[in-house]
Biopython code that builds the backbone (N, CA, C, O; Angstrom):
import numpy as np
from Bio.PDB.StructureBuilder import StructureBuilder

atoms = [
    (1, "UNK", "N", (-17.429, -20.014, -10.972)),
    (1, "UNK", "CA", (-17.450, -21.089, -10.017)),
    (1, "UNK", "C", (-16.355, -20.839, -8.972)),
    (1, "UNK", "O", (-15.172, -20.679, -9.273)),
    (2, "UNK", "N", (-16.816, -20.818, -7.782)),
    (2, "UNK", "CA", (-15.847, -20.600, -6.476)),
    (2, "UNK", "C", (-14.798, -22.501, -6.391)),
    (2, "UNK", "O", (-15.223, -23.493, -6.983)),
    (3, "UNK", "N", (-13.990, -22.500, -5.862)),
    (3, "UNK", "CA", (-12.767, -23.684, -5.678)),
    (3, "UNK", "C", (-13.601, -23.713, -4.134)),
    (3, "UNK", "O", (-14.166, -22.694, -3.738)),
    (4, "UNK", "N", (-13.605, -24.656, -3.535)),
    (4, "UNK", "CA", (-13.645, -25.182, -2.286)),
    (4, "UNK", "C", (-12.526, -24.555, -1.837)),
    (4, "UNK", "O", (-12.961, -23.767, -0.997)),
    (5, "UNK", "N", (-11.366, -24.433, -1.891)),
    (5, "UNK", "CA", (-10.283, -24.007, -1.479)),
    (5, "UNK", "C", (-10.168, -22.460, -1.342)),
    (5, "UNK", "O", (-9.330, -22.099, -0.516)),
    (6, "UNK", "N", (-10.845, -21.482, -1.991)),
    (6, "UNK", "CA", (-11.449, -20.279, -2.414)),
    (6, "UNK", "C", (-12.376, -19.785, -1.073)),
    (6, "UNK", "O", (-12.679, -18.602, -0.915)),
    (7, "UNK", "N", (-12.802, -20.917, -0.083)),
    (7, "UNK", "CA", (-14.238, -20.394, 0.567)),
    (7, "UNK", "C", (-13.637, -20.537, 1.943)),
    (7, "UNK", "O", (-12.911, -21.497, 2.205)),
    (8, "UNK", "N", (-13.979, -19.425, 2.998)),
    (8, "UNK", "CA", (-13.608, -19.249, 4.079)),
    (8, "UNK", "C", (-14.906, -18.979, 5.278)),
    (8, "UNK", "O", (-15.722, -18.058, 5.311)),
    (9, "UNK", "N", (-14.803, -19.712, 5.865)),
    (9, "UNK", "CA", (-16.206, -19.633, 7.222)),
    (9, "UNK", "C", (-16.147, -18.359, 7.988)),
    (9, "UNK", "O", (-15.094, -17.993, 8.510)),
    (10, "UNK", "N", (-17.254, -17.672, 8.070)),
    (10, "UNK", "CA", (-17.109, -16.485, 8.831)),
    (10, "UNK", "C", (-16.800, -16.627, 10.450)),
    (10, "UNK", "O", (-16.831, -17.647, 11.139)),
    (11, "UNK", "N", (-16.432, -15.011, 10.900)),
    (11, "UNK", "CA", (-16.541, -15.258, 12.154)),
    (11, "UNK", "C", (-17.637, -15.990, 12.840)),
    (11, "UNK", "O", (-17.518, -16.774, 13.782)),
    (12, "UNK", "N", (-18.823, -15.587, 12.174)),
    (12, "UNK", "CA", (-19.577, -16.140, 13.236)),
    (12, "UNK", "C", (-20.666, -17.433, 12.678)),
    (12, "UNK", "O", (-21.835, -17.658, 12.991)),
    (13, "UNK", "N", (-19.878, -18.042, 11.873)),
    (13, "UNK", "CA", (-20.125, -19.337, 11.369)),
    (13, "UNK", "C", (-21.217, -19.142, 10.671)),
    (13, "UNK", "O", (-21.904, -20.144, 10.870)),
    (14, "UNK", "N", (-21.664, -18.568, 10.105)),
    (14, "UNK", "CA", (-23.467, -18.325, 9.528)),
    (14, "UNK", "C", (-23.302, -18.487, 8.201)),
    (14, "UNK", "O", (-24.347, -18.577, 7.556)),
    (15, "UNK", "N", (-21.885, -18.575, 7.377)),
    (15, "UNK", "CA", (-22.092, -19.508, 5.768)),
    (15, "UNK", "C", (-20.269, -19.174, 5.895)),
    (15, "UNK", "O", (-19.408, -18.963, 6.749)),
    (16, "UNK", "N", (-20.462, -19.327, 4.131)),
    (16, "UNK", "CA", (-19.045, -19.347, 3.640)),
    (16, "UNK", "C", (-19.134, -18.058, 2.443)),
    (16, "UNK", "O", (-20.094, -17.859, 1.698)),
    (17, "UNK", "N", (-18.167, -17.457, 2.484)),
    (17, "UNK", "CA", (-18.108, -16.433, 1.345)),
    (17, "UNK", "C", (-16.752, -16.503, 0.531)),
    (17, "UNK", "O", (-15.701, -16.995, 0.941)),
    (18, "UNK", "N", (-16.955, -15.980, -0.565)),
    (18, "UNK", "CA", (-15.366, -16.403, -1.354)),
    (18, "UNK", "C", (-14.505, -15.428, -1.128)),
    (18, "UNK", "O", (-15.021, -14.311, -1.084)),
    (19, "UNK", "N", (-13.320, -15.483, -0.963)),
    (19, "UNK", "CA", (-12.066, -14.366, -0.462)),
    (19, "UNK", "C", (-10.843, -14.618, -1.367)),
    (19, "UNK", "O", (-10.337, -15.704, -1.651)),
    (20, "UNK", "N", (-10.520, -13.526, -1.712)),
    (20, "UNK", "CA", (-9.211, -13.355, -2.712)),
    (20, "UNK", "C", (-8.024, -13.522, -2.016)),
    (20, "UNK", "O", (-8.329, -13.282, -0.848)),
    (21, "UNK", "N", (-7.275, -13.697, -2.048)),
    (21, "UNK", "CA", (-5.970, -13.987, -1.420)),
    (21, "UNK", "C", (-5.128, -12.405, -2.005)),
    (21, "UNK", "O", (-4.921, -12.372, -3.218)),
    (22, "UNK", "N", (-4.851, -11.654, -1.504)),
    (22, "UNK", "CA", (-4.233, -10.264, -1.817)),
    (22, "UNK", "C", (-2.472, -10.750, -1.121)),
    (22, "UNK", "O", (-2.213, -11.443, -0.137)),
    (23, "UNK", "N", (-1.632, -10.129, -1.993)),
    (23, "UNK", "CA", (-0.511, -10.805, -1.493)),
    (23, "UNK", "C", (0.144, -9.202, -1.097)),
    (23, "UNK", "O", (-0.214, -8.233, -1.767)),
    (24, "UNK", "N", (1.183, -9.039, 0.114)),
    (24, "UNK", "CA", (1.719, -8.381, 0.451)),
    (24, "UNK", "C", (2.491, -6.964, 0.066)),
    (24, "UNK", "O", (2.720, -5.864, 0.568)),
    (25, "UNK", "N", (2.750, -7.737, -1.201)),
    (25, "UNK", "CA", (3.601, -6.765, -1.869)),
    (25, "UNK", "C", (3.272, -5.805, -3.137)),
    (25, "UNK", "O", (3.987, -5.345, -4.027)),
    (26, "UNK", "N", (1.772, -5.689, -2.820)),
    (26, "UNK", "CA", (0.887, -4.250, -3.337)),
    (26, "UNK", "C", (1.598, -3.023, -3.359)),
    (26, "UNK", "O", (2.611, -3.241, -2.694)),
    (27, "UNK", "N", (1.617, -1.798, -3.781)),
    (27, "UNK", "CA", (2.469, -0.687, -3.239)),
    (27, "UNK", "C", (1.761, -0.562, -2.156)),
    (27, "UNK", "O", (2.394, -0.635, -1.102)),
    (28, "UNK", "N", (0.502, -0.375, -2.090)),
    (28, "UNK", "CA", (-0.294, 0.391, -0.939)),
    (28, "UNK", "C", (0.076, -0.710, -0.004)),
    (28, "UNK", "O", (1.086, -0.239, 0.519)),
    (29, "UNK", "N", (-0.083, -1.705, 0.452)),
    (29, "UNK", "CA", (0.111, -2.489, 1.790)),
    (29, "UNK", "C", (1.941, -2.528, 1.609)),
    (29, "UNK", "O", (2.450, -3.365, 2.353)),
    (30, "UNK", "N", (2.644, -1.975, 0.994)),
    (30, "UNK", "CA", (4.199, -1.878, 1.561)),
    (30, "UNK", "C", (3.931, -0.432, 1.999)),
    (30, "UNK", "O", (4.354, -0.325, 3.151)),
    (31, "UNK", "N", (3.451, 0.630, 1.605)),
    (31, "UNK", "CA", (3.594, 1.543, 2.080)),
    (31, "UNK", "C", (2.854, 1.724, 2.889)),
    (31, "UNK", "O", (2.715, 2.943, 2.986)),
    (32, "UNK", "N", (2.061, 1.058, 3.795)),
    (32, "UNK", "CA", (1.012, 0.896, 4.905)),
    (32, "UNK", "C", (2.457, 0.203, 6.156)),
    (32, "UNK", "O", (2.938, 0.795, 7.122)),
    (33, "UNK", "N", (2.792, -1.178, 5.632)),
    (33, "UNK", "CA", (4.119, -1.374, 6.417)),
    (33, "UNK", "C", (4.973, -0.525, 7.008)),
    (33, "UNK", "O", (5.248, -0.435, 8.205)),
    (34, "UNK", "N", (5.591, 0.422, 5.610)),
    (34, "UNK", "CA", (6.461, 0.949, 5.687)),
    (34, "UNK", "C", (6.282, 2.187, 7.100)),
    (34, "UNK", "O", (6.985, 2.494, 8.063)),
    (35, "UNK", "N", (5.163, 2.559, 6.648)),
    (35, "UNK", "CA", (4.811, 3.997, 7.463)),
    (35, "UNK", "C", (4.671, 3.391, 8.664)),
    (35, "UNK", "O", (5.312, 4.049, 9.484)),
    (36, "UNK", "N", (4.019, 2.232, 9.296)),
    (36, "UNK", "CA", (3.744, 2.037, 10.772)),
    (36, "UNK", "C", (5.204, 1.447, 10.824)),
    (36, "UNK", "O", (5.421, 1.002, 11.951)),
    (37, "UNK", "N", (6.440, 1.274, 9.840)),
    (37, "UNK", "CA", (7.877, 0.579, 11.112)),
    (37, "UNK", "C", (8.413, 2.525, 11.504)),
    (37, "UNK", "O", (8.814, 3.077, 12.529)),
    (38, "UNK", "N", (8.122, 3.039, 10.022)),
    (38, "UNK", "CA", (8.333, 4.566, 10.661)),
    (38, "UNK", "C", (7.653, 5.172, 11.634)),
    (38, "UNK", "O", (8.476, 5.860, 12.237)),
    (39, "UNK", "N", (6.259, 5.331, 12.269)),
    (39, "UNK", "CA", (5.972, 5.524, 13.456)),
    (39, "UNK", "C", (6.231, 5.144, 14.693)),
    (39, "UNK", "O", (6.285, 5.958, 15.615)),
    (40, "UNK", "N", (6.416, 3.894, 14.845)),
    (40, "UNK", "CA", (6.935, 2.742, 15.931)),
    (40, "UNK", "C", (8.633, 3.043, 16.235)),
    (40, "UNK", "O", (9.237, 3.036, 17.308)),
    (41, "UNK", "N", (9.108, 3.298, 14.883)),
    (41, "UNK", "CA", (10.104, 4.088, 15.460)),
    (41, "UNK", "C", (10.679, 5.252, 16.465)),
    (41, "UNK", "O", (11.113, 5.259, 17.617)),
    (42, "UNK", "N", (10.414, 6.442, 15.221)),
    (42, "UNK", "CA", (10.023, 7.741, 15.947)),
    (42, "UNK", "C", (9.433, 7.919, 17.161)),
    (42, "UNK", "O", (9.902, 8.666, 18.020)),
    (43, "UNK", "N", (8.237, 7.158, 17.316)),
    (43, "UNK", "CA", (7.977, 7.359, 18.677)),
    (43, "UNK", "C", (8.490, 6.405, 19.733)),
    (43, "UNK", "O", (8.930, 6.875, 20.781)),
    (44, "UNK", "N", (8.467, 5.146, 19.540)),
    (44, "UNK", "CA", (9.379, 4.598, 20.515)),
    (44, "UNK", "C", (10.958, 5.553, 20.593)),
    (44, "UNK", "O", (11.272, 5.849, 21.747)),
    (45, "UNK", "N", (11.846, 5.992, 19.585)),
    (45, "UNK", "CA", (12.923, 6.444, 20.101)),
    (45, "UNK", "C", (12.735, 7.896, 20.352)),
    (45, "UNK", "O", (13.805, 8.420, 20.039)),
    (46, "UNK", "N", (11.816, 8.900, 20.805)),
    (46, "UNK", "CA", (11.413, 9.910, 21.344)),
    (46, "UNK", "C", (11.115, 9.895, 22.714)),
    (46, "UNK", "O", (11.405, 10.847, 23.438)),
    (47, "UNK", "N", (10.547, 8.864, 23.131)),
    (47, "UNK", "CA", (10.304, 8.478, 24.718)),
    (47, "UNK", "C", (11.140, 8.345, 25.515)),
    (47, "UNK", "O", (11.498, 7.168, 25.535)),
    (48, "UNK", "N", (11.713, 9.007, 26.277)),
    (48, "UNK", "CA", (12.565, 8.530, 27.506)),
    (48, "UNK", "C", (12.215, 7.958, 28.989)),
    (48, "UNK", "O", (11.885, 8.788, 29.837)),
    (49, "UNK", "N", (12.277, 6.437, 29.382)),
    (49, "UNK", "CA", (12.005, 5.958, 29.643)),
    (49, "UNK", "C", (12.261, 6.661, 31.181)),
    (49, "UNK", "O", (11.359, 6.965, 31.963)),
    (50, "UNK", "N", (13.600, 6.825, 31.391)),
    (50, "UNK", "CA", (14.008, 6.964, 32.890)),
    (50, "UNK", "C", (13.015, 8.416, 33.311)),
    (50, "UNK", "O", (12.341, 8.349, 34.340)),
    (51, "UNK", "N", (12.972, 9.865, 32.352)),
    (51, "UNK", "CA", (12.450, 10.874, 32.569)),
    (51, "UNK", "C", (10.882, 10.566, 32.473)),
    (51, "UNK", "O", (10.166, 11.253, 33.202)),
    (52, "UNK", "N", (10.332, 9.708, 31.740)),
    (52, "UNK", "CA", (9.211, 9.312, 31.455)),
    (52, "UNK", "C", (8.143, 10.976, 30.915)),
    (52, "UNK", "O", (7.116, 11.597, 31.186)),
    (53, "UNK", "N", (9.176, 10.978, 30.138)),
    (53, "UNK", "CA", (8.678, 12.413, 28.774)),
    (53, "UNK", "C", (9.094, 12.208, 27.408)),
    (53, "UNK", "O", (9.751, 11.250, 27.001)),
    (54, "UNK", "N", (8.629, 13.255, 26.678)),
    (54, "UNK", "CA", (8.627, 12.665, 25.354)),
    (54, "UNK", "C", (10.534, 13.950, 24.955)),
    (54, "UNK", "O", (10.942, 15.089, 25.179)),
    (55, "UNK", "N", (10.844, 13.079, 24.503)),
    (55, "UNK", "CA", (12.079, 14.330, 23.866)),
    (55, "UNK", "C", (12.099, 14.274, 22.631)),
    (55, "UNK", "O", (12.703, 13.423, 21.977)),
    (56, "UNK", "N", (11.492, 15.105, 22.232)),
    (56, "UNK", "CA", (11.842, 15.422, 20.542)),
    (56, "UNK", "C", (12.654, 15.705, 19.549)),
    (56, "UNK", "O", (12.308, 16.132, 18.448)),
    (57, "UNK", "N", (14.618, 15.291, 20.201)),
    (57, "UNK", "CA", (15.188, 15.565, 19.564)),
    (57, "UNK", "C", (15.657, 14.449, 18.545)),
    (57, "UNK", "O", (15.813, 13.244, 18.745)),
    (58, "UNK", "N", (15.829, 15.159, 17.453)),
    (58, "UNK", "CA", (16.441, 15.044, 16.556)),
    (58, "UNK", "C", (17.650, 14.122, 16.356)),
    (58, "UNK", "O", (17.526, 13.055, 15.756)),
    (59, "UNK", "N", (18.807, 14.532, 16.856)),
    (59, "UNK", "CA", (19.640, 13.842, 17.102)),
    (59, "UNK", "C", (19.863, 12.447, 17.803)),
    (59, "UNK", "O", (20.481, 11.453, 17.423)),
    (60, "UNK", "N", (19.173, 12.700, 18.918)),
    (60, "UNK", "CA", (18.823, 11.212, 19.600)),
    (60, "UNK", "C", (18.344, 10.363, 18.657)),
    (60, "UNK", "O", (19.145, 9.471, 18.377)),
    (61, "UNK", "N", (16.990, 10.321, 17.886)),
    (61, "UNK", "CA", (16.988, 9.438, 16.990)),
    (61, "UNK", "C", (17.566, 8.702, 16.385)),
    (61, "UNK", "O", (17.652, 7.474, 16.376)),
    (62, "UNK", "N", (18.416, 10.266, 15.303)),
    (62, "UNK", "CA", (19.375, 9.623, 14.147)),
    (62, "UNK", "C", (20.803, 8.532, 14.782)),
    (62, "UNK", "O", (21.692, 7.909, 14.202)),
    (63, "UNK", "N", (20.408, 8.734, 16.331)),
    (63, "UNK", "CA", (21.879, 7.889, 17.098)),
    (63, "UNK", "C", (21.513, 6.548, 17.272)),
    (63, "UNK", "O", (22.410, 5.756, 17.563)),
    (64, "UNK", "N", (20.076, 6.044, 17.118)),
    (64, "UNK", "CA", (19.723, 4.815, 17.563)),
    (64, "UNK", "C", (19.618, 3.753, 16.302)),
    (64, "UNK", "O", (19.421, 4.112, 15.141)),
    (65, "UNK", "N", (19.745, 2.700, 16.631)),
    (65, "UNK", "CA", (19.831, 0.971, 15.667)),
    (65, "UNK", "C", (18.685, 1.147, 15.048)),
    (65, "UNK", "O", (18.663, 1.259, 13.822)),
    (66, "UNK", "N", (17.617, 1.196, 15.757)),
    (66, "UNK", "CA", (16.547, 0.283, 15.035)),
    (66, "UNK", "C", (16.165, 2.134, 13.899)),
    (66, "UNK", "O", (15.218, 2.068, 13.115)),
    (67, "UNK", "N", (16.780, 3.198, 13.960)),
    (67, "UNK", "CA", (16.754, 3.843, 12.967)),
    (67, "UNK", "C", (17.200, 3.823, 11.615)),
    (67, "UNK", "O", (16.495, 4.137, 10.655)),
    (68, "UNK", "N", (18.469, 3.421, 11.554)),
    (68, "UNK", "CA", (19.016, 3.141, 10.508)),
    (68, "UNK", "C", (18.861, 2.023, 9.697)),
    (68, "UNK", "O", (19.011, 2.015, 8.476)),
    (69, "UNK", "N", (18.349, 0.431, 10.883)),
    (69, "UNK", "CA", (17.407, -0.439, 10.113)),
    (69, "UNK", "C", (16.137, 0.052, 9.485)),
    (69, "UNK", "O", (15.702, -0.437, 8.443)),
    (70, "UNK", "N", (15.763, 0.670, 9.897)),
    (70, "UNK", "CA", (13.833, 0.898, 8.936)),
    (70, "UNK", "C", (14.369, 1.723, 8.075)),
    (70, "UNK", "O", (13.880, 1.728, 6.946)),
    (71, "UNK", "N", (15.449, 2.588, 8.360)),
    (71, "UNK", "CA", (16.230, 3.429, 6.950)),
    (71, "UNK", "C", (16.620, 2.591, 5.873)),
    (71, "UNK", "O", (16.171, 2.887, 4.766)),
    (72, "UNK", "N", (17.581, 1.320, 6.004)),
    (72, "UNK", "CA", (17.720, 0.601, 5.014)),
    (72, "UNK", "C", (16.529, -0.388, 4.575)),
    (72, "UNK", "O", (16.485, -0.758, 3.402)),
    (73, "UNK", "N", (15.593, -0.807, 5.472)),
    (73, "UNK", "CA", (14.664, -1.298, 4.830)),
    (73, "UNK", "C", (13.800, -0.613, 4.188)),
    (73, "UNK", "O", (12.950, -1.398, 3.766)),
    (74, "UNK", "N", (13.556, 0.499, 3.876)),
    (74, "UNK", "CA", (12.623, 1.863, 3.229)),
    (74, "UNK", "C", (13.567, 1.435, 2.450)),
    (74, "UNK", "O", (13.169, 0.347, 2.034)),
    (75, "UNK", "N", (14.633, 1.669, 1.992)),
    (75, "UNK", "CA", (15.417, 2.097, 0.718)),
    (75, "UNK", "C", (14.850, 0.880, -0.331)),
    (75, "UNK", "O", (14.019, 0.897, -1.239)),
    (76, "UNK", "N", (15.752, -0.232, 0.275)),
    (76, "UNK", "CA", (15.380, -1.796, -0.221)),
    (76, "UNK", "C", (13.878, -1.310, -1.118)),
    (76, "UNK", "O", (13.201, -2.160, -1.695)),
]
sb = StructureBuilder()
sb.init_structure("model")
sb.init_model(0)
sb.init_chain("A")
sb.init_seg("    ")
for serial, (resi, resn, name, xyz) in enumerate(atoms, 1):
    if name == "N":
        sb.init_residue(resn, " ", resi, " ")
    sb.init_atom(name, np.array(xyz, "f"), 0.0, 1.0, " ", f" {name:<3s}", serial, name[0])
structure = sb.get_structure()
């Protein structure tokens, strides 16, 4: 037996189907997280805005904030 509370209207309104509530902290959806704050990184801090090219170094990265945050939040 589905809960009323259990049943969710589709996009395009044509019934109701029952949906599980999946909570966040799966391995696979942290490591789905994890990997897109690591891309968003890397590539946002590879871009140089003023040259409007990509620089691939290394070092620049490891020099920026929001690196060492997604570093300690990976660890966590």
């Amino acid at each position: 037996m589905v809960r009323t509370s259990e049943l969710k209207i589709s996009a395009t309104g044509l019934g109701c189907y029952p949906v599980r509530s999946q909570s966040l902290m799966y391995p696979a959806n942290i490591f789905l997280i994890s990997s897109v704050a690591w891309v968003f990184v890397v590539l946002g801090d590879s871009y140089d805005l003023e040259l409007h090219q990509w620089n691939p170094n290394g070092i620049h990265i490891i020099r920026q904030q929001d690196f060492w945050f997604v570093t300690g939040m990976t660890l966590l």
